[in-house]
C-alpha positions, -999 to +999 in steps of 0.1 A: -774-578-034-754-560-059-716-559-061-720-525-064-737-522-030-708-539-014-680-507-017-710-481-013-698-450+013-665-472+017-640-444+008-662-417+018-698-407+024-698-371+008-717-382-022-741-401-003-777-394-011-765-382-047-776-393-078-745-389-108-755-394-139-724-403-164-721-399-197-702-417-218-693-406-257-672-421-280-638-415-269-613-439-262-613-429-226-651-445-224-631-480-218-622-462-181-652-455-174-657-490-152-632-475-125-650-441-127-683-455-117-670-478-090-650-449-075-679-423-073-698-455-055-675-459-032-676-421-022-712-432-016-727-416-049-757-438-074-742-437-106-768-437-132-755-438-167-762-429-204-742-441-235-737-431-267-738-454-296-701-445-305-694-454-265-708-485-274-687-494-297-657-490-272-671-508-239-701-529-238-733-514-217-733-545-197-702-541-181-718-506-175-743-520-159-724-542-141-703-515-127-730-489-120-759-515-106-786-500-123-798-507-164-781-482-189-800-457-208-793-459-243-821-440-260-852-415-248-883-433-247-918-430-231-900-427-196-893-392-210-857-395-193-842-365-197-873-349-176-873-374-152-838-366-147-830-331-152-868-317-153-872-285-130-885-316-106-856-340-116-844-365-094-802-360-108-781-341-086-754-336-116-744-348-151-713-357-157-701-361-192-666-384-192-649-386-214-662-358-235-654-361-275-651-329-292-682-337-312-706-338-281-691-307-266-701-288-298-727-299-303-741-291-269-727-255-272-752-250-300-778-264-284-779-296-304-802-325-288-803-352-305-788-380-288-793-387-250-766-373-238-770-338-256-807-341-244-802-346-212-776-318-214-803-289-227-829-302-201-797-296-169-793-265-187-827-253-187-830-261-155-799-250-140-785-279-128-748-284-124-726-300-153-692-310-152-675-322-189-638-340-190-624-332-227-609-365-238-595-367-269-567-359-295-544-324-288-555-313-321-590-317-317-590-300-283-566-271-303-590-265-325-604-234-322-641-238-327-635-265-304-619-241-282-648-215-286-677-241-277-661-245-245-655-211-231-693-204-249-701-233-223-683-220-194-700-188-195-732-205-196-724-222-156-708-253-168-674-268-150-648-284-172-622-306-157-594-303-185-567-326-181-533-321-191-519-333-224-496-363-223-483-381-257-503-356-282-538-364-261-561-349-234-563-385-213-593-395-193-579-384-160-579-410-128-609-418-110-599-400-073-592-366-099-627-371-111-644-374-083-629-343-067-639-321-095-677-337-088-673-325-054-658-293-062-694-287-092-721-298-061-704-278-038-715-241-027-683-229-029-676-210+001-644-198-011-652-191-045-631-158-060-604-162-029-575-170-037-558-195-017-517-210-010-504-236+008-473-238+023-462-274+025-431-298+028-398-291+041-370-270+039-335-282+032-306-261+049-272-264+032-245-279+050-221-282+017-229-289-019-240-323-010-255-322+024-285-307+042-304-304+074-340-312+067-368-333+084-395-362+082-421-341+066-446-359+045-465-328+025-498-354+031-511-330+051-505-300+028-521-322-006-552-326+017-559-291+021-546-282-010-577-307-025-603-299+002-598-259-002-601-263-044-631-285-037-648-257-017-642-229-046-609-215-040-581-206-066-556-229-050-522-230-055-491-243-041-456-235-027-440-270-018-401-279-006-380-295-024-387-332-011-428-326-018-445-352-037-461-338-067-494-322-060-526-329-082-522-319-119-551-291-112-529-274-081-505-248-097-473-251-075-438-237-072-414-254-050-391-238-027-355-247-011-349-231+021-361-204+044-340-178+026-356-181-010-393-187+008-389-157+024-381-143-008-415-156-026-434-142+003-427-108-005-445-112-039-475-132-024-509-122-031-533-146-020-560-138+005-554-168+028-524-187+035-523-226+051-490-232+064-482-272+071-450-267+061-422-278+084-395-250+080-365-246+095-358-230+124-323-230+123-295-229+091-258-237+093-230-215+078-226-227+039-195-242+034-180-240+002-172-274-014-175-305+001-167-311+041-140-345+038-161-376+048-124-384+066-133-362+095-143-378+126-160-347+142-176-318+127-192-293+145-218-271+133-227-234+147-267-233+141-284-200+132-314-192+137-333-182+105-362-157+096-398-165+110-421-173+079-453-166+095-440-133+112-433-123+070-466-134+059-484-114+087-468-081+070-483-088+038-517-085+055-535-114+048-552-141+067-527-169+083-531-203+096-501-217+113-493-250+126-474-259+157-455-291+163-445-306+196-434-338+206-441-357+240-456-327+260-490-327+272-525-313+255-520-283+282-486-274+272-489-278+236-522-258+237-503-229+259-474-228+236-498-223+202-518-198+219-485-177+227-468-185+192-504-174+178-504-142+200-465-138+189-474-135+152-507-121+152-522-155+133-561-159+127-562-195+135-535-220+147-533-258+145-513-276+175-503-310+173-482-336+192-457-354+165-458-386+187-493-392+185-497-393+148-487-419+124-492-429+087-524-410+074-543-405+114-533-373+131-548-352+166-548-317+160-559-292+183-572-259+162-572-226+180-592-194+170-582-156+174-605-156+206-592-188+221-617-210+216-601-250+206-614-276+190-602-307+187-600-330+158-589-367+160-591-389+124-577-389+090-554-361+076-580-361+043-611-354+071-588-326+091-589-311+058-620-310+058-627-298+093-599-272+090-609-256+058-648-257+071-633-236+105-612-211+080-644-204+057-660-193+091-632-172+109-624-153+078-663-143+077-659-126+112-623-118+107-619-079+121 
């Protein structure tokens, strides 16, 4: 057996049954291209790549080979593989050009065929099947604005670009998990395509003082994950995040937040069509105290507020809601009966209930509730409830009244 057939489907099996077929140009980003491979293989996709002579100078084809299982293609011949491939009856379910040099991408926009990349590129155009390119190379090049013009002439004509963002003068070859996303994102229908989409994720920090805050254990995990899984599925994602968020991906526009005050704030200026709201926000505030409270008090005591209801706000801007509801240590019954009466409360399209005791590290239980009080219950990783959650939102907001 193959190496390669030893991390098949490990990460995931959404690409399982596809056939990926990578290109590699002559860019420095080709010497990546090992951990590009072996990711999409372990998200269960066959890798099936093509090289051009300037990749070859760069990486070798056998450690291509090695990485991929399966012999490079290096020139057309007799097998005619551009047909085979990306023929009206071709066997590839995508082609994937990373790292993409400036000189391929132009020359594709004009229709150029003359190595085996550009070839197989005119046959998946001809036959309409999807094409995702990664620009890697130099700022300037990417600035240039022929450059610039061959990609939005390419873009009009159906294909994706994944463009990453410039660090140290250079579009770098992005990582492998980014990649594969934006493979996902190309074969999908995209269900959600021309809706715009925010999440609401992380935690709010309530001043004490200057220097001290109530806040909570919120991870933003949960948040990332459907931030990822509604982008693959079409949407114009973006982000609102607290302030002790971890980054989301480069792709995800996001604006971060502090407490409930200046959220509430940012919701009157919202205008996507669907909001997610993971977020753990604060239910109560303290009075700000000016300064700093003196560490040499034994006691202090603080008078709690209670502060505006997020969700309530968002309901008033008309759009479609998903809440979340966190207990801890109550029973499925009670924690379903107190969703379905904070769901009622706001008027929320769909609610997701869960028990904070029951989930640890990246596994959560969630119970999701729809408007007509249906539930279903999802047990797993927080990367699958995206997946399950965003599948259920696509539905209800196709029947929502």
């Amino acid at each position: 057996m193959h190496p390669s057939k030893a991390i098949h489907g490990i990460a995931s099996g959404r690409l399982k049954g596809r056939l990926v077929v990578l290109g590699i140009t002559g860019s420095i980003g080709a010497v990546e291209s090992v951990r590009t491979i072996r990711e999409l293989i372990r998200h269960g996709a066959d890798v099936q790549c093509i090289m051009s002579k300037d990749a070859e100078e760069l990486v070798h084809p056998e450690a291509i080979r090695f990485a991929s299982g399966r012999d490079v293609i290096r020139k057309i011949g007799g097998g005619v593989e551009h047909v085979s491939l990306f023929g009206k009856q071709g066997c590839a379910d995508i082609l994937v050009i990373c790292p993409a040099s400036a000189n391929t991408i132009s020359k594709i926009a004009h229709g150029i065929a003359d190595t085996p990349i550009t070839l197989c590129a005119a046959a998946a155009l001809g036959s309409r099947k999807p094409i995702l390119i990664v620009p890697v190379m130099n700022e300037s090049l990417a600035s240039n604005p022929f450059v610039s013009e061959n990609i939005s002439r390419l873009s009009k004509a159906g294909v994706e670009f994944f463009i990453p963002e410039a660090e140290e003068g250079k579009l770098k070859i992005p990582s492998p998990e980014d990649i594969v996303i934006h493979v996902l994102r190309a074969l999908s229908s995209k269900p959600l395509a021309r809706r715009r989409v925010l999440i609401i994720s992380g935690s709010t920090e309530e001043r004490i003082d200057d220097v001290r805050v109530i806040t909570n254990i919120s991870t933003g995990q949960t948040g990332i994950e459907l931030a990822k899984e509604a982008y693959i599925q079409g949407g114009d994602v973006s982000m609102w995040i607290g302030r002790t968020h971890p980054p989301p991906p480069s792709y995800i526009p996001a604006r971060r937040f502090s407490d409930v005050k200046s959220l509430m704030e940012m919701i009157k200026k919202v205008n996507a069509q669907i909001v997610i709201v993971p977020a753990a926000i604060s239910d109560y505030t303290p009075p700000r105290t000016e300064g700093k409270i003196s560490s040499d008090q034994k006691k202090i005591t603080l008078t709690l507020e209670q502060t505006p209801k997020v969700l309530r706000g968002l309901k008033k801007r008309g759009v479609f809601v998903v809440g979340f509801k966190a207990e801890s240590r109550v029973s499925p019954e009670v924690l379903i009966e107190r969703a379905i009466q904070r769901m009622k409360e706001y008027d929320l399209d769909l609610m997701v209930a869960n028990d904070l005791s029951v989930i640890s590290g990246l596994e959560t239980t969630a119970h999701i509730i729809s408007r007509d009080g249906s539930v279903a219950v999802f047990k797993g990783k927080k990367s699958e409830l995206a997946i399950f959650l965003i599948r259920k939102i696509v539905e209800e907001f196709k029947v929502r009244p």
